[in-house]
C-alpha positions, 0 to 999 in steps of 0.5 A: 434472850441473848445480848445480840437483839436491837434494843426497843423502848418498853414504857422505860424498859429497854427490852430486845426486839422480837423480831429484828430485821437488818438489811434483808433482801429476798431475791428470786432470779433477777427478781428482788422481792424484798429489799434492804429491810430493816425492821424491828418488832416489839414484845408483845405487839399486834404488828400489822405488814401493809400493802397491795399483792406483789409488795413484798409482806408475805415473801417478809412474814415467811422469812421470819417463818423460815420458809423463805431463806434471806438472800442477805441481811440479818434476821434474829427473834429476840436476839438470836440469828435466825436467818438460817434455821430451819422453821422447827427452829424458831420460836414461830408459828404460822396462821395460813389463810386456807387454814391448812387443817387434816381433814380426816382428824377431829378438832382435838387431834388437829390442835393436838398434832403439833405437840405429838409430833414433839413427842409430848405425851398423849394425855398432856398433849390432849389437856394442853390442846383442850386448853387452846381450844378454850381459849379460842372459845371452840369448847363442845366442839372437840369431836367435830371434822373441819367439814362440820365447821364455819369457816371462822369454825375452822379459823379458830381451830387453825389458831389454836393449833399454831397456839398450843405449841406457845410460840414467842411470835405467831405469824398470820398470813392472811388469816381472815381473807376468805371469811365474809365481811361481818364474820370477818370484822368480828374475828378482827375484834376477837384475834385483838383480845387474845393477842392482849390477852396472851400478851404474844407479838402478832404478826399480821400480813394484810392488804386491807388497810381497814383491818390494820388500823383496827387491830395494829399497835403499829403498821410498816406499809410496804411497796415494790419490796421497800419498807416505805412508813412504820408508825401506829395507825394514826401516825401512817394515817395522819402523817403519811409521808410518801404520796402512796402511803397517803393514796393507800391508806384509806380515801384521800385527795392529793393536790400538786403544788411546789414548796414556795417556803417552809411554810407555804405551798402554792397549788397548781392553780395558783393558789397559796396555802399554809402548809409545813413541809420539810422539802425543798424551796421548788419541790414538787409535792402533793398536799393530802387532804382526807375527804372527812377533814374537808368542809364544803360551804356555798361559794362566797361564805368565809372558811376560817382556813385555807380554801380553794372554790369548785362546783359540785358535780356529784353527790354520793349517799352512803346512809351515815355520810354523803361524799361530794365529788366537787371540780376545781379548776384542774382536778377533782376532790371528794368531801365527806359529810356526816349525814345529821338532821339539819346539814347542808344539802348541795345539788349537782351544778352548786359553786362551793367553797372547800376549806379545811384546818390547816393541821389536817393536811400533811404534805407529800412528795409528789412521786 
């Protein structure tokens, strides 16, 4: 590793960033995908790359690659400027959502096929490829065509291939978007294991927020070109701090309000509630309150934190919980309670209470 790399705490250790992103823009034509990022990705972290289509995650993850070249900014891979190699020059490889496998070529030579293209020996080639293929539990099934395979068969195969070649950082694009829902969550728990286990940074570009509050060690949430929040799964989920990392990242409600104080936010309705922000006196902002923080009681009851009074206007049952949709004076919220023997049922047409501790708030801009 050379000298040049960002430095990022290890435990003690300062160690250079895997990947190290400094004011990179991407632009095509008139159209800038990607703007001023910086970014550095630690050695041997599960980094997950969030936000809807069109946000600027893949044009990022395919710079890395090198398939994309910066329109400015410095990209280097532990230390070294790699921002105009081409991708057989970077210490890289990639993981495709479509997999991308021969399809006249066995699961062998599929794995196989990067390393004869380095002029490895056939037969080191071959050990090395039955190695990978171990590894991604697909052993017995060397002779096998894509066409004979799961898809999550086929997934297996394409990360052998990109592993077998021991890249410093693998780049997966979408790697499980086209399996179903179950096979996907199982394939989330085993990429997991083999990325500690390997030790080798991953990263992930998704736009399924569950998926990388799963997987992550950290998540940057991307919109509109813009790095907006870099944090671990907590840390984005707990303490967004832009009103739409808050409304992306999973199901939340957001109440306007104006920055009375450093710790007071007076809602839309009037109403005062405790809340730390670091905006300004007059701000506007919005508080984010998750349903699952939220309780609701019968109006009239006394919440021991702060509490705003609705009446229930729906209640949706999802087997382990019940949502209540529930109408306040100028906006609706959703409150999440487990379904557990004995809880407190609320009919359509019911006046509530809805009250929540007041760390399990985060206050936003209100843009």
């Amino acid at each position: 590793r050379s000298r040049g790399g960002a430095d990022v705490r290890m435990g003690d250790e300062l160690m250079t960033a895997a990947v190290e992103l400094t004011s990179i823009t991407k632009r095509f034509g008139d159209v800038t995908a990607v703007d001023h990022v910086d970014l550095a990705i630690e050695d041997g972290e599960f980094f997950a790359m969030l936000g809807p289509s069109g946000c600027g995650k893949t044009t990022t993850l395919r710079m890395i690659a090198g398939l994309e070249f910066p329109t400015e900014g410095s990209l280097k891979i532990f230390g070294d400027e790699v921002g105009t190699l081409p991708p057989n020059k970077r210490p890289v490889n990639t993981v495709f959502q479509n997999y991308a496998l021969f399809p006249h070529m066995n699961v062998l030579d599929n794995v196989a096929f990067g390393l004869r293209m380095r002029k490895v020996s056939k037969s080191e080639a071959r050990a090395r490829a039955a190695e990978a293929i171990g590894l991604v539990q697909l052993a017995g099934l060397e002779n096998r065509k894509p066409s004979q395979m799961s898809g999550g068969q086929q997934q297996r195969v394409a990360l052998a291939r990109a592993l077998v070649n021991e890249p410093k950082v693998l780049l997966l694009d979408e790697p499980l978007g086209a399996l179903d829902l179950k096979l996907r969550q199982e394939m989330q728990g085993e990429l997991k294991a083999l990325q500690s286990e390997l030790g080798v940074s991953f990263v992930f570009v998704t736009h399924d927020q569950e998926e990388a509050l799963t997987m992550s060690d950290r998540i940057a949430v991307m919109h509109d070109g813009k790095l907006l929040q870099v944090g671990t799964p907590e840390e984005i989920y707990e303490r967004p701090t832009s009103r739409f990392v808050a409304d992306f990242i999973g199901q939340t409600n957001l109440l306007e309000g104006t920055v009375e104080d450093a710790s007071t936010i007076c809602l839309a309705n009037g109403a005062r509630v405790a809340a730390s922000s670091d905006h300004g006196v007059g701000a506007k902002v919005a508080v984010s309150l998750r349903p699952e923080r939220a309780q609701l009681g019968a109006l009239g009851s006394a919440p021991s934190g702060p509490s705003v009074d609705g009446v229930v206007v729906r209640m949706t049952y999802l087997g382990n919980a019940r949502v209540y949709t529930v109408k306040l004076d100028w906006m609706e919220v959703e409150v999440r309670e487990e379904n557990r023997p004995g809880a407190e049922l609320y009919a359509p047409g019911a006046e509530v209470t809805v009250s929540w501790d007041p760390q399990a708030i985060s206050v936003v801009a209100d843009s």
